[in-house]
N, C-alpha and C positions, 0 to 999 in steps of 0.2 A: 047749397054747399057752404053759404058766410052762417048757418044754424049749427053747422057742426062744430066750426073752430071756432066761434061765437065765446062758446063755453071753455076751451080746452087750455088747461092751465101749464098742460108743458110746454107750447108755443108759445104762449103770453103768460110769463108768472104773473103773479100777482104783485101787485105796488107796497111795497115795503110800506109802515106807518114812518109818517112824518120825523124828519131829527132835529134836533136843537142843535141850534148853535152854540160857541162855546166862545170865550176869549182866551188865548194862550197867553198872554200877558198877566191876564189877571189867575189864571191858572196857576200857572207857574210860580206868581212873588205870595198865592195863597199854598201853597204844599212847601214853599220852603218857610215862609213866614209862622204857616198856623203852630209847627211844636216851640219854635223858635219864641212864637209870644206867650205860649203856655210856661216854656222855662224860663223867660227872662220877670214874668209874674209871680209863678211860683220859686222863683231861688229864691228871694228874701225868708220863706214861710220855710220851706225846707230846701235840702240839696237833693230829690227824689227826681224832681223834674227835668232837669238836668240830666242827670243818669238816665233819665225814659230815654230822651234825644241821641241818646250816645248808644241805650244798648237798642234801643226800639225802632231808630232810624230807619235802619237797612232796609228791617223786615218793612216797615211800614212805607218805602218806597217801591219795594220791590210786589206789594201785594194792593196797596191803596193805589197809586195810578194810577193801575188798569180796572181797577175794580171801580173808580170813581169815574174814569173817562167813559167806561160804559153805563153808567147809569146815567150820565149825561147827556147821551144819545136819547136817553126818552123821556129823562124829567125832568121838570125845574130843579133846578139847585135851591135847598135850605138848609139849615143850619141843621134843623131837626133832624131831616130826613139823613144829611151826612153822618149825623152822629149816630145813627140808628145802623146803614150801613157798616161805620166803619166798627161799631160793637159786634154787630152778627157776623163781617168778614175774620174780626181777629179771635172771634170762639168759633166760627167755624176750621181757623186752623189750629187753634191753639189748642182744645179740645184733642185731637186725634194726635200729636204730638206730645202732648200731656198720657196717652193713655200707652203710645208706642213706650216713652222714657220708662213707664209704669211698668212694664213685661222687661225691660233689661236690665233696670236701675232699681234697687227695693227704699230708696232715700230721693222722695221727691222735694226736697226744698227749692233745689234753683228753680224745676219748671211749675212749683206754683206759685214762686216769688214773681216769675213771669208774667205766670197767666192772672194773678189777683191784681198787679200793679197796671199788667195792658189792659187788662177790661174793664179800670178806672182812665186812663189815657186814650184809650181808643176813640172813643164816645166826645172826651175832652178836644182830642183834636180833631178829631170830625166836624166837631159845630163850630169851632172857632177858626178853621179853613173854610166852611162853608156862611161864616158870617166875611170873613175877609175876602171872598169872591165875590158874594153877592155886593161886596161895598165898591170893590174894585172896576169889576162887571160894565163893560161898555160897546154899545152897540155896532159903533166904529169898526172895532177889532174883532169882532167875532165870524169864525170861521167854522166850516163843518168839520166834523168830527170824521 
């Protein structure tokens, strides 16, 4: 009888892969930190950066969180890999948003003022939150996700 249910995966799922732990400390002063040191670097050079943080914010808390607190379930944090994520999360939305504006609107300036300026910023604050986590990053505090 212990041959049959040996095997059988609806009594016993299977074991989830392993999660990483996370610091919410250093989470937290890196998402509000990372645009904040992007524009207080770049204000001197232009006032663009600036304006990312003001009009880019929202979206970029309202989409990167959750999209970064899940990738942290399975992989180390780097700088690169953030910056990779947070490029392909913001043309994966910004893309079909771009294309809806494009069937209602026949003057796309603002969404590709948008989508050209995020998909230099995106990247930008990607790596530079995930270089301010990993600095921050301590074993102490780190808690499951």
């Amino acid at each position: 009888m212990t041959e049959i249910t040996a095997k059988s995966y609806i009594l016993f799922p299977k074991t989830a892969a392993p999660t990483q732990l996370m610091d919410p400390v250093a989470f937290a002063l890196a998402i509000v930190g990372g645009p904040l040191v992007v524009a207080t670097i770049g204000a001197p050079l232009f006032a663009i950066p600036v304006m990312a943080v003001v009009f880019g914010g929202p979206l970029y808390l309202l989409i990167g969180i959750p999209v970064l607190l899940v990738d942290m379930r399975r992989n180390p944090v780097t700088s690169g890999r953030w910056a990779r994520l947070a490029f392909a999360s913001f043309i994966l939305l910004g893309l079909p948003m771009l294309f809806f504006t494009a069937l209602i609107d026949k003057s796309l300036s603002v969404p590709g003022f948008f989508l050209i300026f995020g998909s230099v910023f995106a990247p930008l604050w990607g790596a530079v939150i995930g270089y301010i986590y990993g600095r921050l990053e301590r074993d102490f505090y780190k808690q499951t996700i």
